[in-house]
N, C-alpha and C positions, 0 to 999 in steps of 0.2 A: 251310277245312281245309288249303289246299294253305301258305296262310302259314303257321299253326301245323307240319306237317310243316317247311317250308326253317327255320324256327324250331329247331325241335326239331332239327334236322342241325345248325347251325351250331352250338348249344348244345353238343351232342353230339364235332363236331369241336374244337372249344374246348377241351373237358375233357381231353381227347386229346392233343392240344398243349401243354396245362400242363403233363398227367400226364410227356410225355416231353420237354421243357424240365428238371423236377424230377429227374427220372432220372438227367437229364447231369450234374447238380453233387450228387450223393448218394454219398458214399464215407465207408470207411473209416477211420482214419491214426494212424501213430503215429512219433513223432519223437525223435530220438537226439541226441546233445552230442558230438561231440568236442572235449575242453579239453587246454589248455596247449599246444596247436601255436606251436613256437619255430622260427625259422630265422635260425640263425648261420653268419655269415661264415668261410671261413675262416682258418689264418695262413701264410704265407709267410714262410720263416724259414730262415739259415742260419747257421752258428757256423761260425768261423774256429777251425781245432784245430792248426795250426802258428804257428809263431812268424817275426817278421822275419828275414829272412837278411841276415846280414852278413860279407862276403869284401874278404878285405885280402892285401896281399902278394902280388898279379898283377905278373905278368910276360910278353913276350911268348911265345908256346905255351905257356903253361900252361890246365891246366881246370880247370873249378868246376863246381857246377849250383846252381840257384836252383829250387824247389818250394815250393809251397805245395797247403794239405789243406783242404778244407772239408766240413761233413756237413749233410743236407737236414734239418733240427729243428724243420720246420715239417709241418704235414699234408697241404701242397700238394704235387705231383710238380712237380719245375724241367723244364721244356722245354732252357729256353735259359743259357746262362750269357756276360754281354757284361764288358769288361774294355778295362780306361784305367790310361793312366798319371795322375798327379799330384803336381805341385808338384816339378817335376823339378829338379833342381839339379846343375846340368855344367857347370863355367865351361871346364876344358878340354878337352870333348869327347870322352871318356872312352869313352862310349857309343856311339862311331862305333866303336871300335876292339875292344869285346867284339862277337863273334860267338856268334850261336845254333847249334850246329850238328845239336842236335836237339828236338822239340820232343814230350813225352810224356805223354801221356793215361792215368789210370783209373780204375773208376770199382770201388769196395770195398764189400766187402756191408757189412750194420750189426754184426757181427763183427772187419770189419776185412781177413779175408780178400779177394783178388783176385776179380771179379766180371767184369770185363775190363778186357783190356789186359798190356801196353802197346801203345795205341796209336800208331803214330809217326809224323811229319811232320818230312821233314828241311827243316833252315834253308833248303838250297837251293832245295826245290821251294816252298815258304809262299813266298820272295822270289820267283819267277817269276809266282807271283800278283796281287804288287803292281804297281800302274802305274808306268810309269818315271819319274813325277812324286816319287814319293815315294823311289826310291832312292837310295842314296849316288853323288852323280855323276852322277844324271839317269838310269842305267844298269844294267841285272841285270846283276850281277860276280859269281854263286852264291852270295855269303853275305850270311845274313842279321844285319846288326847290328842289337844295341840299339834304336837310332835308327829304323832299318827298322821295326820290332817294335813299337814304340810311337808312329809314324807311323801304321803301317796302311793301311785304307783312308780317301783326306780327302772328305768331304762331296762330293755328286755324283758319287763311283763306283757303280759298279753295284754292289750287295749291300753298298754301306756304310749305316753307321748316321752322322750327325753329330756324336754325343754318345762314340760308342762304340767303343773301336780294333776290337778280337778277340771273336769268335763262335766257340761250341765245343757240346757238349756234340751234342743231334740235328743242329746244323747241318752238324756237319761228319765226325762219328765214327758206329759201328757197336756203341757201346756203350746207345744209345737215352735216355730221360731217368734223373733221378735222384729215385726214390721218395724217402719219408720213410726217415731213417733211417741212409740211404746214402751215401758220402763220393764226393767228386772229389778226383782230385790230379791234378796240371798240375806237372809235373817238363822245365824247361830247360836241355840240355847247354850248357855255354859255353867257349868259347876266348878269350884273348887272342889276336888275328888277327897273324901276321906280314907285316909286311910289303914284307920285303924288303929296306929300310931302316931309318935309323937311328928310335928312337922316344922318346931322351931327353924330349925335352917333357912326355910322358904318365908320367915319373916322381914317385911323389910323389901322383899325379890324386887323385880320388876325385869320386866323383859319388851322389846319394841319390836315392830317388823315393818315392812311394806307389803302389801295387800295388789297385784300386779294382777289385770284380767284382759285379755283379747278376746275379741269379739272376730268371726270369719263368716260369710258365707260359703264357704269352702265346706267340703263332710271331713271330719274328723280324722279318716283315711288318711287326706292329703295333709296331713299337715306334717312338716319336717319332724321327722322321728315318730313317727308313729309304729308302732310294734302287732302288727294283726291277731 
């Protein structure tokens, strides 16, 4: 009697045990599709809306200015905007002798209208920025030339880039980045510098360049060669 009872329990807890094993995986369910989930890149894109400047007929004191216009026509917001000279061609030194003497920033809605600005940075205080390695003469003499200006900062200063003269846009301005849409212009006052002397030699000069600018949402950090 007593085995058939522990019998009968264990049988009994058994049943028991299935029944709540079977419980646990006993559900419900019903299941849904989401289709055509796409994930595209974006474009980073910016169109040049001015034209090459070309200034003839300097002399020394006289002024010019040199601008260019660009608009963000891509979907990306530009953080940063880095800038190089190229293929520069100055057999008499041309470019020692133009000075910057102001340097101006803005940034235009997609109307065209002023958004901010002008921003301004005179030649003298941009040249006290640069090491004295790269000045004309070893030396800050307060203005900034040409030469200064597409020099820059050389590889291994601090906040330069290797690749890249000039850093503008959040790096340096109060005007923030540049939505879609949006233009920048970078407007150069310029002088023939006097100096004092005579400057026949530079009669006649002429000198050319390319004017090379990238646009990044990237921070300035990341960009190849950068020097902290």
């Amino acid at each position: 009697m007593i085995s058939k009872k522990i019998l009968a329990s264990v049988f009994i807890i058994g049943l028991l045990a299935f029944g709540l094993g079977w419980g646990t995986y006993s559900y419900f369910s019903d299941t849904e599709r989401i289709e055509g989930n796409t994930f595209t890149a974006g474009v980073l894109d910016m169109e040049l809306v001015s034209n090459p400047v070309s200034i003839s007929g300097l002399y020394p004191g006289q002024t010019a200015t040199f601008s260019f216009k660009l608009r963000n026509v891509g979907d990306i917001t530009i953080k940063y905007l880095f800038m190089r000279d190229e293929n520069l061609d100055d057999p008499n030194g041309l470019r020692f002798a133009i000075e910057i003497e102001n340097i101006k920033e803005y940034k235009l809605n997609p109307d065209g209208t002023v958004n901010y600005g002008p921003e301004t940075c005179s030649g003298a205080t941009y040249e006290g920025w640069l090491p004295d390695s790269v000045c004309d003469g070893g030396a800050h003499d307060g203005h900034l030339s040409l030469n200064e200006f597409f020099t820059g900062f050389p590889p291994g200063t601090s906040g330069a880039n290797d690749y890249w003269d000039v850093v503008t846009l959040s790096a340096n301005w109060g005007g923030g980045d540049l939505p879609q849409w949006y233009y920048y212009e970078m407007v150069l006052e310029l002088k023939f510098m006097e100096t004092g002397h005579p400057q026949d030699g530079l009669q006649g000069a002429s000198m050319s360049f390319d004017w090379v600018i990238m646009g990044t949402h990237a921070d300035k950090t990341e960009i190849e060669g950068y020097v902290p």
